[in-house]
Rosetta silent file (secondary structure, phi, psi, omega in degrees, C-alpha in Angstrom):
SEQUENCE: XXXXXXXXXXXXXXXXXXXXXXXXXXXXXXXXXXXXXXXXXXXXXXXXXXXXXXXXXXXXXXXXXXXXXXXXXXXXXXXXXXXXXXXXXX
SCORE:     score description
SCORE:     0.000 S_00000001
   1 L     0.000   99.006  156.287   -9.747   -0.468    9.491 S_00000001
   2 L   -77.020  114.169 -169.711   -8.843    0.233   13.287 S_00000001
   3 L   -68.381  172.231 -167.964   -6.661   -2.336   14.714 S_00000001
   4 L   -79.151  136.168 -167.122   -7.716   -3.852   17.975 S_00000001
   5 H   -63.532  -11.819  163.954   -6.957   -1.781   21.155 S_00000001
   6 H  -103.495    3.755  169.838   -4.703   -4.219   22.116 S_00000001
   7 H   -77.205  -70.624  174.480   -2.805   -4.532   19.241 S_00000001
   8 H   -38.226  -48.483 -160.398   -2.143   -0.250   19.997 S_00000001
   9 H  -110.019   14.699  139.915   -0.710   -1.152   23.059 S_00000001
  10 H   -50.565  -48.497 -173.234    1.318   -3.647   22.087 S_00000001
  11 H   -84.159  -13.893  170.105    3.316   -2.013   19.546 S_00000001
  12 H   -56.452  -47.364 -161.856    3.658    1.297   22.597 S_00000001
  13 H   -58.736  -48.340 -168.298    4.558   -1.321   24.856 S_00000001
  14 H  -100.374    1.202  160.689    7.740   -2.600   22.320 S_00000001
  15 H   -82.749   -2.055  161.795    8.573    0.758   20.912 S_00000001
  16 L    10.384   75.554 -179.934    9.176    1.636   24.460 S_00000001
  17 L   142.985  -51.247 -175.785   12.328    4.294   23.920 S_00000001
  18 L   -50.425  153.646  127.361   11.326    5.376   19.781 S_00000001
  19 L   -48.698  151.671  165.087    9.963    9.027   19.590 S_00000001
  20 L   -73.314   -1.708  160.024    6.283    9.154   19.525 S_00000001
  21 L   -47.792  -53.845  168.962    6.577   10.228   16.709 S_00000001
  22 H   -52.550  -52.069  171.553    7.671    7.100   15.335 S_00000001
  23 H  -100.835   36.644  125.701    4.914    5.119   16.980 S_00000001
  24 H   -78.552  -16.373  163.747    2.380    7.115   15.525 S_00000001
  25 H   -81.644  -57.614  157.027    3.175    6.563   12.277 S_00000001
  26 H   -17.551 -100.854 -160.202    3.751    2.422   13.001 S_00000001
  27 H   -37.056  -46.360  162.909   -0.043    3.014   14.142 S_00000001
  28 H   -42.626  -68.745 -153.553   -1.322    5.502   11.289 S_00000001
  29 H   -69.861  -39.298 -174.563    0.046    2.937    8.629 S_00000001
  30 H   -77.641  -48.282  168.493   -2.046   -0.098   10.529 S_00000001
  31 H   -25.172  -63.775  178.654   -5.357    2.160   10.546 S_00000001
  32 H   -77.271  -17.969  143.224   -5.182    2.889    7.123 S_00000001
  33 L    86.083  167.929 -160.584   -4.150   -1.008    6.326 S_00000001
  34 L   -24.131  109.540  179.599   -2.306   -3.153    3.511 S_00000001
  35 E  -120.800  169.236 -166.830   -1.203   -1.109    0.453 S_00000001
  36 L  -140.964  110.752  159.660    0.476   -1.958   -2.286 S_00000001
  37 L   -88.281 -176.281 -152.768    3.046   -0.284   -3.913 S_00000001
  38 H   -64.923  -46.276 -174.682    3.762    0.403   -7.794 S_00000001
  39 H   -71.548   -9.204  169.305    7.251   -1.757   -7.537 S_00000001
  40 H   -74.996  -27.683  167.208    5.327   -4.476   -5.403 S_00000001
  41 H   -85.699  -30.306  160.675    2.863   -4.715   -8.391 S_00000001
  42 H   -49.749  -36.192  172.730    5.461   -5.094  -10.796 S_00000001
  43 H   -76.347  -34.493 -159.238    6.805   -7.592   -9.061 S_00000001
  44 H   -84.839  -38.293  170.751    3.812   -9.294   -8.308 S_00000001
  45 L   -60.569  -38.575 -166.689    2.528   -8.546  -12.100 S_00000001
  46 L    57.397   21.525 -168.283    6.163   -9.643  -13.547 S_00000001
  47 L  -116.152  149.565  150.470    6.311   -6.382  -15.343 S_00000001
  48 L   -36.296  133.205  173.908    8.099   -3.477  -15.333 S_00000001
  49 H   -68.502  -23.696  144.740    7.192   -0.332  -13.176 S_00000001
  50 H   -16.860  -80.591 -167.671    8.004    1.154  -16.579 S_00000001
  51 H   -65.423  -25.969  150.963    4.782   -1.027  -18.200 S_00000001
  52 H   -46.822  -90.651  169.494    2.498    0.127  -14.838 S_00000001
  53 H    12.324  -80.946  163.932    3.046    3.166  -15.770 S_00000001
  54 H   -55.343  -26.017  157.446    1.689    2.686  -19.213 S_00000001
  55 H   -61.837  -35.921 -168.688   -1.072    0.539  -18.072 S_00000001
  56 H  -102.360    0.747  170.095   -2.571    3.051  -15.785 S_00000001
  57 H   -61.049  -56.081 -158.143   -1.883    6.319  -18.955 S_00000001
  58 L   -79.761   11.913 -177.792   -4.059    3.926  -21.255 S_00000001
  59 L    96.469   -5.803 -167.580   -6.728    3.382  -18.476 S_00000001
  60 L   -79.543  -23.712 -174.287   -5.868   -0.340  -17.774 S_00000001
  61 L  -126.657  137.707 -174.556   -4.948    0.505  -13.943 S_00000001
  62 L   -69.675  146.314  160.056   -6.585    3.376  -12.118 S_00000001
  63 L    -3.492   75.620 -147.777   -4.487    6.288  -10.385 S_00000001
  64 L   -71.928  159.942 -178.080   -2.469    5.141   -7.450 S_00000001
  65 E   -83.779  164.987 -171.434   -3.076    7.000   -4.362 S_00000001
  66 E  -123.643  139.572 -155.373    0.051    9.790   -3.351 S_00000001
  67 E  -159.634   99.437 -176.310    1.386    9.951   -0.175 S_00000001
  68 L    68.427  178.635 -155.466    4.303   12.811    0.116 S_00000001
  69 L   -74.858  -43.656  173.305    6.061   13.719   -3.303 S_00000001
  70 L   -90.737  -45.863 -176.394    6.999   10.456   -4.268 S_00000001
  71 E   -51.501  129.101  169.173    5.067    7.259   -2.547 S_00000001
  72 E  -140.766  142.153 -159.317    2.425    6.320   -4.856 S_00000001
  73 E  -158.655 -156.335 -169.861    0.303    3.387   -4.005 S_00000001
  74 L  -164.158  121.993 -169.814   -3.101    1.278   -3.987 S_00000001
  75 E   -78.114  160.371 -156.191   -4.922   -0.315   -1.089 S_00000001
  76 L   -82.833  -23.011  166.326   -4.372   -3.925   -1.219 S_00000001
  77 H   -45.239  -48.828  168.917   -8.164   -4.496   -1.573 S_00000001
  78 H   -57.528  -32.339 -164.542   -8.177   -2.715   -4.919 S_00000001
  79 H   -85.189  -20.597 -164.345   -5.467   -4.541   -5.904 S_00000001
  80 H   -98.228   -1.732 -174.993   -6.774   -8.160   -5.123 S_00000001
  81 H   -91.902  -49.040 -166.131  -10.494   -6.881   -6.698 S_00000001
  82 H   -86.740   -5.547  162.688   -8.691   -5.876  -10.128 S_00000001
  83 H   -87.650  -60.616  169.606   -6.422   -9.375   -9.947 S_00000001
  84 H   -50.591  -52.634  178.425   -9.812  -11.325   -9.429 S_00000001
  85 L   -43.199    0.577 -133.639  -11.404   -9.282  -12.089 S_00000001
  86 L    -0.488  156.250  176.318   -8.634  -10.630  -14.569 S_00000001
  87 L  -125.353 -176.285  167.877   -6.353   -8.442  -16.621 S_00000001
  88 L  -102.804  108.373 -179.065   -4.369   -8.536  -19.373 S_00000001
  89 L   -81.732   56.460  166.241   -0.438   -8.961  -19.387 S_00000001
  90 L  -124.023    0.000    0.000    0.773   -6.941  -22.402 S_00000001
């Protein structure tokens, strides 16, 4: 997903000041688009990140994606295709 070229120079235009560093990452994260991480499904799920956890060992949730040592995560597509699909909360 590539946001709209005017959308890019919007967010240059109000980071005005940031390193570019900074608004290249702002930009990076909308290119690769909504994700969802493991405590956002927990929440969303009403479950423990504890009981994720265990859900994707037995196979119930697939592999989150890794992003640096810790961020682990799931594009938000996957997550609303396996929430239509229904699951089971135990």
């Amino acid at each position: 997903m590539t946001p709209a070229p005017h959308i890019i120079s919007t967010i240059k235009a109000l980071m005005v000041g940031y390193p570019e560093s900074h608004t290249s990452r702002v930009i990076d994260a909308l290119k690769r688009g909504p994700r969802v991480t493991v405590m956002e499904l927990a929440r969303t799920c009403k479950v423990t990140r504890r009981t994720i956890w265990k859900w994707i060992k037995v196979g119930k949730l697939p592999q989150p994606k890794k992003q640096g040592k810790r961020l682990r995560f799931w594009d938000y597509e996957q997550v609303k295709d396996l929430m239509n699909a229904g699951g089971s909360n135990d």
